[in-house]
Phi, psi and omega in degrees: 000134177275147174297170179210129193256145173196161151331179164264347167268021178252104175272172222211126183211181178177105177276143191214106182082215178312302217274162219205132185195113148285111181268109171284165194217167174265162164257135185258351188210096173234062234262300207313289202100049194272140183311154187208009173291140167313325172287316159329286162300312175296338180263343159308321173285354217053039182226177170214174196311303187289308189283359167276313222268319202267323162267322158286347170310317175303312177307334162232013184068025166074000157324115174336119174139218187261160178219139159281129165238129181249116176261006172259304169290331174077028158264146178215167202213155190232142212260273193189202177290300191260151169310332173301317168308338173285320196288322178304336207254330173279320173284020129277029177231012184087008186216137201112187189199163174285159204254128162293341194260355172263322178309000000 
């Protein structure tokens, strides 16, 4: 899997069967020193781990791959199958650029 730079309120999950997994990324930039634990940031939003799962799950009806959960916005999008599909699904929100080093 290639890294992926993203906000921090934008999260990365990925359902496989039954089961649910999140994917976290490292931070490169926190100048505030704002919390970055995961539960932090969801509680900060009002949400907690089960009403993130439970909205993504309504977006696809719980199909298998990936998922956006945005948690300052409480929106979520279901990515694809592959990992290229998250990428693919933030630059249509606007956000990355193409990696010159990927061509």
């Amino acid at each position: 899997m290639a890294s992926i730079h993203a906000p921090i309120h934008l999260q990365i999950y990925e359902r496989e069967g039954t089961r649910w997994f999140f994917h976290g990324g490292n931070i490169f930039y926190n100048p505030r020193g704002v919390p970055t634990d995961l539960n932090s940031i969801l509680q900060k939003n009002g949400l907690t781990r089960a009403k993130v799962v439970v909205e993504l799950f309504r977006v696809n009806g719980g199909k298998s791959g990936f998922y956006l959960a945005d948690i300052q916005e409480k929106k979520y999008f279901y990515c694809g199958q592959k990992w290229e599909d998250v990428k693919a699904k933030l630059r249509s929100l606007g956000i990355g650029r193409d990696d010159p080093m990927e061509h």
